[in-house]
C-alpha positions in Angstrom: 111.6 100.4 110.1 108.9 97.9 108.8 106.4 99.2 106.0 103.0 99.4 106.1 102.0 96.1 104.2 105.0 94.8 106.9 103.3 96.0 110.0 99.6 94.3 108.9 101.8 91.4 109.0 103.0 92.0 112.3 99.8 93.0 114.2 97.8 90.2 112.7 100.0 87.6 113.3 100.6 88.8 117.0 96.8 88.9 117.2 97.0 84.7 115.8 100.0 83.5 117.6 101.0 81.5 115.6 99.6 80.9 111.8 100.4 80.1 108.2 100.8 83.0 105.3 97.1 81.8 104.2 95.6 82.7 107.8 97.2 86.0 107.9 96.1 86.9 104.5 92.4 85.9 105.4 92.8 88.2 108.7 94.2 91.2 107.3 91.0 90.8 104.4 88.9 91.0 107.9 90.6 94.2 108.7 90.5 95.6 105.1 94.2 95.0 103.6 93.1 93.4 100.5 96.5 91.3 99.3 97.4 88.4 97.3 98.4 85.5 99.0 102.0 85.5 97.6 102.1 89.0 98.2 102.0 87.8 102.4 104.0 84.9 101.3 107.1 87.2 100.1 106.2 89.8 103.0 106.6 86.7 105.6 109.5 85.2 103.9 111.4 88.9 104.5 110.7 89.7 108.0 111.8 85.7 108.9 115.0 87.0 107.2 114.9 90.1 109.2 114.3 88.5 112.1 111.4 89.9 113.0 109.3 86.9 112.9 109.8 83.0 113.5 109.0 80.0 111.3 108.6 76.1 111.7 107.7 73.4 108.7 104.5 71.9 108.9 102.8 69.4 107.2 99.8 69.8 105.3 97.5 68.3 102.7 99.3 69.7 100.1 102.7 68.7 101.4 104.9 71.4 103.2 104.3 74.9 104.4 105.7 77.5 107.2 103.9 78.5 110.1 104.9 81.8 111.3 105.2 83.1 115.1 106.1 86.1 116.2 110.2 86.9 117.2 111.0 89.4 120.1 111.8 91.9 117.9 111.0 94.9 119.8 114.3 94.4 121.8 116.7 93.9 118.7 114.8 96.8 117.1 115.4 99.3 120.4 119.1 97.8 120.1 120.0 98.5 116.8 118.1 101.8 116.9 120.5 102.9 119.9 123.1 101.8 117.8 122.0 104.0 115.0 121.6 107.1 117.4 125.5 106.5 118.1 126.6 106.2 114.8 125.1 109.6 113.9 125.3 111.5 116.7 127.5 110.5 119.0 127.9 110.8 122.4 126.2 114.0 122.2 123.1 111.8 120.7 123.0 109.6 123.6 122.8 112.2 126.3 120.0 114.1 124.3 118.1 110.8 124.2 118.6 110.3 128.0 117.5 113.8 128.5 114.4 113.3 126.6 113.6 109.5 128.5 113.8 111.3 132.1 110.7 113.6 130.6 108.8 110.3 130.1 105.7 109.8 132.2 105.9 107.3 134.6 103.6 104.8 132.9 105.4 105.7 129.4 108.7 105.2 131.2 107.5 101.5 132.7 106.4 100.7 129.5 110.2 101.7 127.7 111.8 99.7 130.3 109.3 96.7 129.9 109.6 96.6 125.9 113.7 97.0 126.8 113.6 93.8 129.3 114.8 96.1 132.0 
């Protein structure tokens, strides 16, 4: 589960599209996360090794840098959460979970199957 300094990251640069560490660091100071630049730099750098996000070189006036997009995370993150509720409960878990997704409200339950590409 990301932290809290991980999901800034994650909101603001799904807010951007698409945007360097510098960009996020300037819009999460616009929503009051006061952080170092390398502090987003280091953040960015783990959740592209997680996954969770997407990066492509770019050329710059200072040479190199990584701009960062979004990865479809939510799916691999439903996954691997399933995967946990196996591991741990068994069977059992899996039923119990079921059980509880049938009490869903229709819009909740659209939603679930829209986040799971269903």
């Amino acid at each position: 589960m990301p932290g809290s300094l991980e999901s800034d990251v994650i909101r603001s640069l799904r807010d951007l599209k698409e945007a360097p560490a510098r960009t996020i660091r300037q819009d999460l100071e616009h929503r009051g996360v006061r952080v170092a630049y390398t502090t987003v730099a280091t953040t960015l750098s783990r959740l592209h090794a997680k996954g969770v996000v997407k990066r492509r070189r770019e050329t710059c006036r200072g040479g190199e840098r990584y701009v960062y997009r979004p990865a479809d995370f939510e799916r691999r993150y439903l996954v691997n959460l399933l995967k946990g509720v196996v591991d741990m409960f068994g069977p059992a878990g899996v039923v119990h979970l079921n059980e509880e997704i049938e009490k869903l409200h229709p819009a909740e339950e659209r939603e679930l199957r829209r986040k799971l590409g269903l």
